[in-house]
N, C-alpha and C positions, 0 to 999 in steps of 0.2 A: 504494500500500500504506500502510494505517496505524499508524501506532509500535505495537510494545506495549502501552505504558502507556497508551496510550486505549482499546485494546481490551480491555483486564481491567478498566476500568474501566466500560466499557457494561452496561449492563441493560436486561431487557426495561421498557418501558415499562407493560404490564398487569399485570407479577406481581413485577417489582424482581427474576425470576430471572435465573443466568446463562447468556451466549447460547455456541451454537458454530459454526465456520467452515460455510460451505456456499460454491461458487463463487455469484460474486454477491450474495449475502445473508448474514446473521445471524441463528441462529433460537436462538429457544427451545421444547426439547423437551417443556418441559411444561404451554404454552400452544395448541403443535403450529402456531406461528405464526413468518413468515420475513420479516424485514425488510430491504427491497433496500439495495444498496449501487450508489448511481451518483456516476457520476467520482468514485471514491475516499471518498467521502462518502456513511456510511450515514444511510440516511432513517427518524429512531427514533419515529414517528405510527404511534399504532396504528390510525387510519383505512388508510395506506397501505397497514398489514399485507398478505399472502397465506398464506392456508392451506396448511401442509405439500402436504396432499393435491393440489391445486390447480399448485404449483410440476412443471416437467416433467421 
């Protein structure tokens, strides 16, 4: 799990907006894009991004 204060501190990478909890990832709703989070450590490349729609 990551502190707080790293977490209010993240942004999306494509719009600098702010993200919300999803299990496993970080999305931003008004990009409609989900940034994974493995071991503990979210992956903020918007190449890696997946599409809302996309996630199961």
């Amino acid at each position: 799990m990551m502190e707080h204060w790293v977490r209010e501190a993240l942004r999306c990478p494509a719009c600098r907006g702010q993200l919300t909890d999803r299990p496993g990832h970080l999305v931003c709703p008004p990009c409609r894009l989900a940034y994974p989070i493995r071991e503990g450590i979210p992956v903020m490349l918007a190449g890696r991004a997946v599409a809302l729609e996309d996630l199961p």
